[in-house]
N, C-alpha and C positions, 0 to 999 in steps of 0.2 A: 370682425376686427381681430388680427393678430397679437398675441400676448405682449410683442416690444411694440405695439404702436399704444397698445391699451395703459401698459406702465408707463412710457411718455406721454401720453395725452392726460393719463391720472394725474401724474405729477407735477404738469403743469400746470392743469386748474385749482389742483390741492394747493399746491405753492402760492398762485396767487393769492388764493380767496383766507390763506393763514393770515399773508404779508398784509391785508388790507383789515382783518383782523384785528391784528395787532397795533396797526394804524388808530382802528376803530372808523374809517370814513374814506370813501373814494373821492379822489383829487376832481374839483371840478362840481361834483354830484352831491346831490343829500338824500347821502345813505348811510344809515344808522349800520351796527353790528349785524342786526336782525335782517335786515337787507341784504346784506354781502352773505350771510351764511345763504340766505334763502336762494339767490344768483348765483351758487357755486353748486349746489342742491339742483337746481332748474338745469342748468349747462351740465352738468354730470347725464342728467336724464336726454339730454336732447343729443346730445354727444352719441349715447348707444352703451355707457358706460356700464347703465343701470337701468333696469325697466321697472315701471310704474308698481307691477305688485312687488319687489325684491324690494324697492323703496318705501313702500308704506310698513314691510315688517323690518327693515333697519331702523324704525323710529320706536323706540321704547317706551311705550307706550305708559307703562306702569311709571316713570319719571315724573314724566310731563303730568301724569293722572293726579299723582303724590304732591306735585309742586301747586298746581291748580288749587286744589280742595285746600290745601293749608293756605292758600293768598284769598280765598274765599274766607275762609274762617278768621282770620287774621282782621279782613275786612269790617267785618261784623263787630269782633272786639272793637277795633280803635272808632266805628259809629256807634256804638255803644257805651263809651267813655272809659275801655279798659285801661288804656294806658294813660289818661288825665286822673284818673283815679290812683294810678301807682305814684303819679309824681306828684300829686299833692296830700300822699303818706309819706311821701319823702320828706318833701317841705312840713309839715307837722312836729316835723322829729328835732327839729332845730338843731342840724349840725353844724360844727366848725366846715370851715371850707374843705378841708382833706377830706372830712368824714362825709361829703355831701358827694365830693368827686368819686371816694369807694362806694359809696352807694346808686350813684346813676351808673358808674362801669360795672355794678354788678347786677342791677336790673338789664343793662343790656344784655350783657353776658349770657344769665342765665333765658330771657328770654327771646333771646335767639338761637341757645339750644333747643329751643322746641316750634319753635313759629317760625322758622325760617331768617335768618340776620338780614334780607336785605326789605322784604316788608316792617320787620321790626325797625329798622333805620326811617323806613319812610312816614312811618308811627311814632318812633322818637323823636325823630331832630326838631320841629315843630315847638315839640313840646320840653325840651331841654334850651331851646333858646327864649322861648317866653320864661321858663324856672331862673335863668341867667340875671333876666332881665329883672326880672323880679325881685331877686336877693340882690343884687348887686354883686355877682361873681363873675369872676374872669371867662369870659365864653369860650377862649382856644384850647384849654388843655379841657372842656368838658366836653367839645367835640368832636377832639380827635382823641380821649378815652370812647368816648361814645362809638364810634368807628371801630378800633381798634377791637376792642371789647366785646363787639358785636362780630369780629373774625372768630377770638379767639374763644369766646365760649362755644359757636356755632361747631367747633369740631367735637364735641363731648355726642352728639349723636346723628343717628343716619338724617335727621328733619332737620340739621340746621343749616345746612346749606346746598344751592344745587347741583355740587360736584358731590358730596357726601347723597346726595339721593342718586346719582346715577352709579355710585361705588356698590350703595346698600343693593342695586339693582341687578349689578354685573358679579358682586361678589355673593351674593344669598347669605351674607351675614347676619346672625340673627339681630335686632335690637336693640336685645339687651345684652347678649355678647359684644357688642360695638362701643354701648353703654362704658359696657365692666372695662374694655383694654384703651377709652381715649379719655373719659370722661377725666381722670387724674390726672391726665394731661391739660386738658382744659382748665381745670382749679388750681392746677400750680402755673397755667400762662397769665390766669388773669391778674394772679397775685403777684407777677411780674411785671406784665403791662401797666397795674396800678403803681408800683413805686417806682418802674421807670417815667411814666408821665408826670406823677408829684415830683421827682427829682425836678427831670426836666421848665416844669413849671413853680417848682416850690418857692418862688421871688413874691408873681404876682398871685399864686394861693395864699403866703403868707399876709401879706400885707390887706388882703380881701378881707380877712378875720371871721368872726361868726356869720353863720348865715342869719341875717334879718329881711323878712318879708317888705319890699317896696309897697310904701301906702297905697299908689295907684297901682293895682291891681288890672291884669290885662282880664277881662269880659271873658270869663269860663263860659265855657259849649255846657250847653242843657244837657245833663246825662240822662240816658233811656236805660234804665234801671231794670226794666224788665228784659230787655236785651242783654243789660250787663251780665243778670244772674242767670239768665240761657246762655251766654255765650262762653260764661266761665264752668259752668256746671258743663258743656258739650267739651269745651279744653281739657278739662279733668279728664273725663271719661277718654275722650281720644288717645292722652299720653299714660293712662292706665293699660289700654288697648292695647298701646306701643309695645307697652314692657308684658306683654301677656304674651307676645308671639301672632296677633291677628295680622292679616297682611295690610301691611302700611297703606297702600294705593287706596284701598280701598275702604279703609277706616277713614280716611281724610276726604274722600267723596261722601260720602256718609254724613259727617260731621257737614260737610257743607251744605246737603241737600237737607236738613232737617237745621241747620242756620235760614236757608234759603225761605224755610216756613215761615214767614213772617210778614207785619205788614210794613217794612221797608220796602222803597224801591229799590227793586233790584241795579236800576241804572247806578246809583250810588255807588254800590258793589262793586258793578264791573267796569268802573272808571278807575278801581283801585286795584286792579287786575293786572299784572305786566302781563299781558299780549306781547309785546317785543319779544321780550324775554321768553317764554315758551315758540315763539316760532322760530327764533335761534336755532333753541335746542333741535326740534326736528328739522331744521338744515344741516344741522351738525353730524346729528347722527347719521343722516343720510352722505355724507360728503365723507364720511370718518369710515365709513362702510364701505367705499369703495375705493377708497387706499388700502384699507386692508386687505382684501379683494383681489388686488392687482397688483400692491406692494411690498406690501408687508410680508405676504408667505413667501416672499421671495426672499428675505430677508436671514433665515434660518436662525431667530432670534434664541433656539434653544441650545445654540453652540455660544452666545452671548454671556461668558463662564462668569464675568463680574457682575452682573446684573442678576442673574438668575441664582448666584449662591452666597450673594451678602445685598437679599432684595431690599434692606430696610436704607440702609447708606447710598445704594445706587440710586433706588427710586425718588429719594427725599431730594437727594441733589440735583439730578433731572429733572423735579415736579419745580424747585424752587425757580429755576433757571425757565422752564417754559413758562408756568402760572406768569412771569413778569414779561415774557416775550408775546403770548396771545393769548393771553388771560388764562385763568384755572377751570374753566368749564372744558374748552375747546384744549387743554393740556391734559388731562384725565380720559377725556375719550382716545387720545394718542397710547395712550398705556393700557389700553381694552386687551391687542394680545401677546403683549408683553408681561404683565402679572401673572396671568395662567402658567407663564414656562418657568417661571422664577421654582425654588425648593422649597418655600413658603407661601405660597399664592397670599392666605388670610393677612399673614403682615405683611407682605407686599401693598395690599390694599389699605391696611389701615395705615400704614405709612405715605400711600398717596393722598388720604385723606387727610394727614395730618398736615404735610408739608405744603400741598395745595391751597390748603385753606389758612396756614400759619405764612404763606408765600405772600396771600393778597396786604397783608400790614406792610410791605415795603415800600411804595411809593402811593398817592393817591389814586395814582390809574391802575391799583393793582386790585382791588374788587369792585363790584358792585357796589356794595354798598358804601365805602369809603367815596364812592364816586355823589351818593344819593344824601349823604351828611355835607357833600361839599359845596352843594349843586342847591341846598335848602338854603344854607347857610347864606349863601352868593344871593341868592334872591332878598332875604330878608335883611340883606344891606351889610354882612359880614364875610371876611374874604380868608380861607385858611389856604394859605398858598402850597403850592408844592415844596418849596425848600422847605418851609415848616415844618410840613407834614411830617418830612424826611428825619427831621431832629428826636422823634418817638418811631418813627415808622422803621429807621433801621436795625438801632437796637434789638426793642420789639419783635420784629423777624431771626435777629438771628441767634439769640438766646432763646425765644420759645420752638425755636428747628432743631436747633442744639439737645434740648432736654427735651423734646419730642426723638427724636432720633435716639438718645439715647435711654428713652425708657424704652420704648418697642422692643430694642436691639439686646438689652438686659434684664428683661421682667418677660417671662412663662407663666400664663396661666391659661 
């Protein structure tokens, strides 16, 4: 195949399979995300594009390995009663409504810094709509802080979400280096996102008043106690690993395979698995590999004088702008070799990881997991519409990009 039929043939399948992407579902068909990446993946290959062994090592293996093992562990926690046990220390504490709403946005928060934000959503919302129902509290601004909060602490490190795990991957940034330059970012978004959703909501919090526990009481899940104290004692040791420099991938296998010891069924487990979601990503990475391939170098993105010498402003505003056109996974593989050329590659990256993941707060369809709080809620007979969403979601995006942009751009260390 000649070079200008291989750039056209590239560009047209790439084009498609973004457009439909973005869509999330082909006209006619039921095809998920996970579908369409994996059809443009397949057609790449049968096209001539790509042959079978150049495609098994464009798929990053260390990712996929890293995302796995933590939705494994993650697993275990919330069969184990980890996270029924954080929310009813919550409820214990007997707070006012504010002080109830900063405290479930910042259990999000923080644990989705480390377990990944969108298994932690599908861990939370469950159990933030029974705490609701149960005190007698307004459910819309507790979950879409819950959401929200679950974007914005997830950027404080390489685990909390799975564009920040294929960043930690492409960029070899250390994780406690990643730690040190977003983690302050993270702590002053959350503290954003909390008084912009109490504004926003500060009618029906006030008039909510004290949290008091509802007599009938929803039928708590039997905690496995012995599970609990393995599964937090193997958490600890993991996120100590983290900060010690061991390789992620393979600390998070680890931790799942000595979870795995146990006498749960495993079926349980891997029902709480995204399979979609990891087969995505190696269509992605497969399809993202050969645009680059055949496109990209053509591109001569090192003559690119804006981009490559003020990479924190250029990146932030392009990652903002894609993450809402075809989502922030499939928008961060786009930037694989355009970061390299930049005069800062390491803030170039941590600035795609900030505005990537501070991107997905703007509209409902803008992350996963905003999608996974929406999608619970709907089920269990409550509806957070899109314009709503919109009334926290815009702000929220564009003051935590703001002051993510600008601390990158003015803080050296």
């Amino acid at each position: 195949m000649d070079t200008i039929t291989a750039v056209r043939l590239t560009s047209v399948i790439f084009g498609l399979t973004y457009i439909a992407l973005a869509i999330g579902k082909i006209p006619r068909l039921r095809v998920d995300r996970a579908g369409i990446a994996l059809i443009g993946a397949v057609i790449m290959l049968a096209v001539g594009l790509i042959d079978l062994k150049a495609a098994a090592e464009a798929i990053d293996f260390e990712t996929i390995a890293l995302l796995f093992g933590m939705m494994v562990l993650v697993a275990y926690l919330q069969i184990g009663g980890f996270f029924q046990v954080a929310t009813d220390r919550i409820l214990q504490l007997r707070l006012g409504a504010f002080g109830l709403l900063a405290m479930t946005m910042s259990v999000s928060g923080v644990f989705s810094a480390f377990l990944v934000n969108d298994v932690v959503c599908v861990a939370l919302t469950p159990l933030i709509l029974d705490l609701c129902r149960r005190t007698k509290q307004p459910m819309m601004p507790h979950l879409i802080g819950l959401a929200t909060a679950s974007n914005v602490g997830s950027v404080a490190t390489i685990t909390g979400n799975p564009q920040n795990m294929i960043i930690g991957s492409l960029s070899e940034i250390s994780y406690l280096r990643f730690v040190g330059r977003l983690a302050p970012i993270a702590i002053l978004g959350l503290v954003v996102n909390f008084l912009i959703v109490a504004c926003v909501y500060r009618r029906s919090l006030s008039s909510a008043g004290r949290v008091e526990v509802a007599d009938d009481p929803a039928e708590a899940k039997p905690i496995d106690r012995v599970l609990l104290m393995k599964g937090s004692i193997v958490t600890i040791g993991v996120v100590a690993l983290f900060f010690l420099g061991s390789p992620i991938a393979v600390v998070a296998l680890v931790a799942a395979a000595i979870m795995m010891l146990s006498t749960i069924d495993p079926s349980h487990v891997y029902r709480r698995v995204d399979w979609p979601l990891l087969l995505m990503f190696a269509g992605l990475f497969i399809i993202v590999d050969v645009f680059n391939t055949h496109v990209v170098r053509g591109w001569a993105i090192e003559d690119w004088t804006f981009v490559t010498t003020s990479p924190v402003i250029a990146v932030s505003g392009l990652s903002v702008v894609l993450s809402n056109l075809v989502s922030n996974v499939p928008a961060v593989l786009l930037f694989k070799p355009i970061v390299p050329a930049t005069t800062n590659p390491e803030q170039a990256w941590l600035a795609l990881a900030m505005s990537s993941t501070f991107a997905g707060n703007l509209t409902v369809l803008g992350s996963v997991a905003n999608l996974i709080v929406v999608e619970n809620a709907r089920r269990a007979g409550f509806n957070v519409s899109f314009q709503e969403y919109l009334k926290v979601g815009i702000p929220v995006t564009i003051i935590t990009t703001l002051l993510g942009v600008g601390w990158l751009q003015w803080t050296h260390y």
